[in-house]
C-alpha positions in Angstrom: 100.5 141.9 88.1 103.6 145.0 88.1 101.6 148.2 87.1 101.5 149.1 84.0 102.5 152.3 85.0 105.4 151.0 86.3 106.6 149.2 83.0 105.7 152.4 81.3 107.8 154.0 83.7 111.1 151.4 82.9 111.0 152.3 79.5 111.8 155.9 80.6 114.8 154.9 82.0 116.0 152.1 79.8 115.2 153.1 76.6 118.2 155.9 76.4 121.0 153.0 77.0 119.6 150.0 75.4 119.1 148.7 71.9 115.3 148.5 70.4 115.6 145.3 68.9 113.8 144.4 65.8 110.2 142.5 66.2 110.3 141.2 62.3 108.5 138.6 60.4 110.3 135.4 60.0 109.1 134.7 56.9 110.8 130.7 56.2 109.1 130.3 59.8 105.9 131.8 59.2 105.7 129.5 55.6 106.9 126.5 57.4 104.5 126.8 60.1 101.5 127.9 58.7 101.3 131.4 60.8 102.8 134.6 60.9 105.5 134.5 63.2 107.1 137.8 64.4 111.1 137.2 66.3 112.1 139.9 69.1 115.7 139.7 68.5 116.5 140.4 72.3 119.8 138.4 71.3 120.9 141.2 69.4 120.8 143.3 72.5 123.7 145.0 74.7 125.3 142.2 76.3 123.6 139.7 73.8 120.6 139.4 76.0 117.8 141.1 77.5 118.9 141.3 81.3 120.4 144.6 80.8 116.4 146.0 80.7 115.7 144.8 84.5 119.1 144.9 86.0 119.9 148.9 84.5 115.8 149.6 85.8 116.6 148.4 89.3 119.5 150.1 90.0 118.3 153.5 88.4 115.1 153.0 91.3 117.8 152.9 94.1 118.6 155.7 95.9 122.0 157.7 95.7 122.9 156.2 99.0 122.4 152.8 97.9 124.0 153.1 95.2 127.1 154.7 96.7 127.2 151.4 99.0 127.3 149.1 95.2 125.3 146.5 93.9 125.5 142.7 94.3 124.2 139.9 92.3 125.0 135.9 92.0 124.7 134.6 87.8 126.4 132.4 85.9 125.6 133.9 82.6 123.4 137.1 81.1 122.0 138.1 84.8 125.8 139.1 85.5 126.6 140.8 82.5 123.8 143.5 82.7 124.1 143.9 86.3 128.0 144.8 85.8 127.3 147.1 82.2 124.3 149.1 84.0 126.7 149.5 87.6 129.6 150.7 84.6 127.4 152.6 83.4 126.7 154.5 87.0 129.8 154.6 88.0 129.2 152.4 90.8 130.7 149.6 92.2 129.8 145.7 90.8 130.4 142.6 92.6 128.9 139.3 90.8 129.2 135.9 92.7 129.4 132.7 90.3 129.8 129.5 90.6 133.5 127.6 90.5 132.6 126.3 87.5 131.9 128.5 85.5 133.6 129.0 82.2 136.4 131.3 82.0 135.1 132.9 78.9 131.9 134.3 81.4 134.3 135.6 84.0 136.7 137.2 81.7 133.5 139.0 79.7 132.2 139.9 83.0 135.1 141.4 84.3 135.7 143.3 81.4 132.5 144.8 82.1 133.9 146.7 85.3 132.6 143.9 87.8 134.4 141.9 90.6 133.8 138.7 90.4 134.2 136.2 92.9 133.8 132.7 92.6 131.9 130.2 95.3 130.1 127.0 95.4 129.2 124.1 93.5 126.1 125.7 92.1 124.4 128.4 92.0 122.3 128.3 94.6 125.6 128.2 96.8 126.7 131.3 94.7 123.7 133.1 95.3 123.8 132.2 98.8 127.0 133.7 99.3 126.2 136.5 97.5 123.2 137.3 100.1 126.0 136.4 102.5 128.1 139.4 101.2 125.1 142.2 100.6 124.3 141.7 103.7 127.7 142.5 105.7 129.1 144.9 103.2 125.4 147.0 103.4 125.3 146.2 99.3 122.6 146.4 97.3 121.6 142.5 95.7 120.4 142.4 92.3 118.1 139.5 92.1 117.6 137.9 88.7 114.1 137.9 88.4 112.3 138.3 91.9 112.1 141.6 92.1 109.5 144.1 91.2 111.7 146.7 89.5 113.8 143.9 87.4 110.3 142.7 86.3 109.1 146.0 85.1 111.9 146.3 83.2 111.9 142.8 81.4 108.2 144.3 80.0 109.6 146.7 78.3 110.1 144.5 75.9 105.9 143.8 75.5 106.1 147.5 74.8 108.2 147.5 71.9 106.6 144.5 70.9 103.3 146.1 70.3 104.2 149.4 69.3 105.3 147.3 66.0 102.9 144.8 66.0 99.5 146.1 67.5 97.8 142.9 66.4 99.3 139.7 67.9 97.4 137.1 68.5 99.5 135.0 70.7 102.4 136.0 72.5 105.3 133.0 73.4 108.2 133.5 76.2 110.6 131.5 77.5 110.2 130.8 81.5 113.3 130.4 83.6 112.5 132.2 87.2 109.8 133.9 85.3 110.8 137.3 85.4 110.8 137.8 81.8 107.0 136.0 81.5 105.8 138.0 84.8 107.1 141.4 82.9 105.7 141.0 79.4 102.3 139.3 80.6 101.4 142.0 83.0 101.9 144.7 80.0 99.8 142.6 77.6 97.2 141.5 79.6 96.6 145.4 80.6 97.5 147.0 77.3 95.0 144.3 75.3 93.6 141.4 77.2 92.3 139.5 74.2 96.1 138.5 73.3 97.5 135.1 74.7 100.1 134.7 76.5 101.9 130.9 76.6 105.0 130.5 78.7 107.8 127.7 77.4 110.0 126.0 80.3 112.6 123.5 79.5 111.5 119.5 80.3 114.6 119.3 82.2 113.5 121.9 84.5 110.1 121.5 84.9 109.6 123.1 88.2 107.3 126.5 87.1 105.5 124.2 84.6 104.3 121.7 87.5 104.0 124.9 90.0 101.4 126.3 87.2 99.3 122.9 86.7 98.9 122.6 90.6 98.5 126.4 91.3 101.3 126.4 94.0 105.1 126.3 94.4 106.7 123.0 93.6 110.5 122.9 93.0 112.5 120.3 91.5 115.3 118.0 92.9 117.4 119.1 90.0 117.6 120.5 86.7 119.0 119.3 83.3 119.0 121.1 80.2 120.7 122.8 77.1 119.3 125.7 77.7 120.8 126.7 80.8 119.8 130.5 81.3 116.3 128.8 81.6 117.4 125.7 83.7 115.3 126.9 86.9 115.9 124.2 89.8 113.1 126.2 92.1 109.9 128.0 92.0 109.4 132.0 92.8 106.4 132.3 94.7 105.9 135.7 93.5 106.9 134.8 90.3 104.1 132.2 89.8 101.7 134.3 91.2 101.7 136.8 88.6 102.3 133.7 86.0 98.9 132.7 87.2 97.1 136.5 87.1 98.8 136.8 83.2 99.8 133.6 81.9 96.8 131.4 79.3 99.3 128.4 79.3 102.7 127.4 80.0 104.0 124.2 77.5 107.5 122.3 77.9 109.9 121.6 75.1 112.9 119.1 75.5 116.2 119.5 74.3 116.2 117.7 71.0 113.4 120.1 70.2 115.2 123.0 71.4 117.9 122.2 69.5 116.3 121.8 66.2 115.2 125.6 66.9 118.8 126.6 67.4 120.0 125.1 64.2 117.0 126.1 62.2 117.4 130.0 63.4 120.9 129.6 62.5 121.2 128.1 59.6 118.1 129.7 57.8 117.1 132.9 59.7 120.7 133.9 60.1 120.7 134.1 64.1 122.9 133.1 66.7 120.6 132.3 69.6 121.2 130.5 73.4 119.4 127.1 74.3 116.5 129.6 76.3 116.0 131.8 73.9 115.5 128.8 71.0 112.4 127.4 73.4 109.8 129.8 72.4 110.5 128.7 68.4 110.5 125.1 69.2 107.4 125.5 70.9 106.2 127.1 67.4 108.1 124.9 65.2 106.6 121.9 67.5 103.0 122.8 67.7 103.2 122.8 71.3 100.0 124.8 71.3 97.2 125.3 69.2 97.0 128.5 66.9 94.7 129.1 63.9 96.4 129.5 60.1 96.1 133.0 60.2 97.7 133.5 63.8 100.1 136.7 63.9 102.6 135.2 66.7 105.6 137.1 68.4 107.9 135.3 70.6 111.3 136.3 72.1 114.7 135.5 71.5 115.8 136.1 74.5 119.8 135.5 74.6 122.1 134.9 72.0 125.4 133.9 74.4 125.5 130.2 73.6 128.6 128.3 74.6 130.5 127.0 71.3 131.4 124.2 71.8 127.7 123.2 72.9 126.9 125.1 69.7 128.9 122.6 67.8 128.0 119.8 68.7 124.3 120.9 67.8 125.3 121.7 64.7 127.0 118.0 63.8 124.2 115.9 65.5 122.1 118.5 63.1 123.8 117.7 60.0 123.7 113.8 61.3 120.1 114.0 61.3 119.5 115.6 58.5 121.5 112.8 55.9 124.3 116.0 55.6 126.9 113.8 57.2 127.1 109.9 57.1 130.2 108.3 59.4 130.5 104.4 58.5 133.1 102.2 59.3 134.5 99.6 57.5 136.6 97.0 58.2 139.7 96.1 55.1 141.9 93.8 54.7 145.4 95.9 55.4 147.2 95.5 52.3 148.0 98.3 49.6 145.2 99.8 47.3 142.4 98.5 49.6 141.9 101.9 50.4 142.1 103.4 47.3 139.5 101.2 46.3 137.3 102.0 48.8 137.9 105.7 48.0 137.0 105.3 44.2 133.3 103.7 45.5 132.4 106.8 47.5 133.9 109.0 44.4 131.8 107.2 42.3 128.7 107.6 44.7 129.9 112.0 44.5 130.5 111.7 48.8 132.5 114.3 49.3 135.2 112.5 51.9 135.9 114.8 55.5 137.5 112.7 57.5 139.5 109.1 57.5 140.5 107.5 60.6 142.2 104.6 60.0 142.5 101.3 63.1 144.1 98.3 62.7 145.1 98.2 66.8 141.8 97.0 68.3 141.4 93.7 69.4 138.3 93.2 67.8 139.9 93.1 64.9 141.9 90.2 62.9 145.2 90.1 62.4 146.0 92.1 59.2 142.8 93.9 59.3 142.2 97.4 59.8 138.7 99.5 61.0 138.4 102.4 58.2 136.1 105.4 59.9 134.8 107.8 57.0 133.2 111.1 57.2 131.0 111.7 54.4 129.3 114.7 53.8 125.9 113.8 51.9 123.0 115.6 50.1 120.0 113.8 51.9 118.3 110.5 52.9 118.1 109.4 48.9 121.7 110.3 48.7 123.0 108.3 51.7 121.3 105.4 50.7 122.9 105.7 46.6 126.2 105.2 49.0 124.7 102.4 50.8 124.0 100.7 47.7 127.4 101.1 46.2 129.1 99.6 49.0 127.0 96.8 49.1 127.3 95.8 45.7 131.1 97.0 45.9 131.2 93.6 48.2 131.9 95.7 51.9 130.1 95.2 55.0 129.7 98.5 57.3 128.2 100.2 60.5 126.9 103.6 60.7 126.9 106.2 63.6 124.2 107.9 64.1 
């Protein structure tokens, strides 16, 4: 495990520059789930996510010297952003390596931060790679993103806070990517109150710490898929899972229909924008992914809030899909005057609120002088959809429906 005077010592440093996010009760949770469910709103943090806590603690433990020489570090997403706001911060020179790929909105934000950013590989292993390529010839310090002792310390910080607010968890739920984050905040509950559990949550499309932790040794994955890509891990940290194993009760998977559930839900009723990784540890919860009694006092972490939107989106419309808020059925008309309108005065009738008309009388599926009518409904519910159903049937109209 880090020391706990060593996480003790991390919150020295960080605690001047970073936010102390709210640990609160998420009461429409809690209800819905039977427990009492505490959120650490890390996506509320400086840079939206919790990075900042490691990557400002490691480069306060370097030396003058070092720092002088800069800092280094290969990320895609919040790794890079609290490596270049902690180097601003110093004064110091920032170089972050990402991918080619990535999107422009992560290497303008980053460079706005103060950081150079230069852009290699395919992936990010190749990123990271280079990165090592570039510490090394340029004498440059390399911020890794979770194996390393100093970034770990400062990712428990956050177990700190947690328990100065809430002295009396139960079980404690994190989100695993290279398990920094879960190495951090185990070691400083399983020292500050061993009783408390501690369950890691890895994305099914990366599975690579959750195998390593059934088999007690490093197995890393061919690749990785996920929604939640700040936890989308391809490989295993030996270090990493070794202090899993010393702090960890049990690591569970969620996959990314269940993730994305959570992202809607803590949107939509809990008023919180939150990234794919930082959704797992409530769709573990919302999923019964592990057992817990009715009068559990759980805490988990939101660990990022920097989704990408137009991901975000399209979560939010397979959401409303889902849940009978939108219906899309096509029809197909004759292509004559009124046969619309006619159409139209059914779903009136049936209160649909029309969003969208797309209208096709070009595909060769068709008959001549018919025409494909697409409608976007939005609906109140399953009993409500099925009023519409009804209506069109007896109105005479056959129909599809996407789903």
């Amino acid at each position: 495990m880090i020391a706990l005077s060593d996480i003790v010592q991390a919150k020295r440093r960080v605690s001047p520059i970073i936010n102390s996010t709210p640990f609160a009760k998420a009461l429409i949770l809690s209800d819905i789930v039977g427990a009492d469910v505490y959120l650490k709103k890390e996506n509320l943090q400086l840079t939206g996510a919790y990075k900042i806590r490691g990557a400002y603690n490691k480069i306060a433990s370097l030396s003058d010297e070092e720092r002088a020489r800069g800092v280094i570090a290969a990320s895609a997403g919040n790794h890079a952003q609290g490596v270049a706001y902690s180097a601003k911060l110093f004064g110091i020179r920032a170089v972050i390596v990402m991918p080619e790929a990535t999107p422009l909105l992560k290497v303008t934000g980053t460079k706005e931060l103060g950081a150079e950013v230069i852009l290699h590989g395919d992936n990010y292993d190749e990123a990271f790679a280079h990165a090592q390529k570039v510490a090394s010839e340029e004498g440059m310090s390399f911020i890794h993103p979770f194996e390393d002792d100093a970034v770990i310390a400062g990712q428990g910080t956050i177990a700190l806070e947690m328990l100065d607010s809430v002295n009396d968890l139960d079980i404690v739920v994190v989100p695993i990517g290279g398990g920094g984050l879960i190495s951090g905040v185990g070691s400083a509950i399983k020292q500050l109150d061993p009783k408390i559990k501690v369950i890691g949550v890895t994305a099914k499309g990366a599975p690579a710490m959750f195998e390593s932790f059934q088999a007690k040794c490093v197995i890393n994955s061919k690749s990785v898929r996920s929604i939640a890509d700040g936890i989308a891990v391809r490989d295993t940290s030996e270090k990493n899972l070794k202090y899993i194993l010393e702090c960890v009760d049990e690591i569970v998977q969620v996959d990314d229909e269940e993730i994305a559930t959570a992202i809607l839900f803590l949107l939509e009723r809990q008023k919180l924008v939150v990234e794919g990784g930082g959704a797992a540890g409530v769709a573990a919860i919302m999923h019964k992914k592990f057992n817990y009694g009715p009068n559990s006092k759980i805490g988990t972490i939101l660990s990022g809030g920097n989704i990408d939107v137009q991901t975000l989106s399209v979560i939010i419309e397979k959401g409303l899909i889902k849940s009978a808020r939108k219906m899309i059925i096509t029809v197909t008309l004759v292509d004559k005057p009124g046969a619309l309108m006619r159409l139209t005065d059914i779903l009136r009738d049936a209160n649909a609120n029309i969003i969208k008309i797309d209208y096709d009388r070009t595909s060769t599926t068709l008959s001549y002088g018919d025409a494909n009518i697409t409608i976007t409904l939005e609906t109140k519910g399953k009993e409500h959809q099925e009023e519409v159903r009804q209506k069109l049937t007896k109105g005479g109209y056959k129909f599809s429906e996407t789903f």
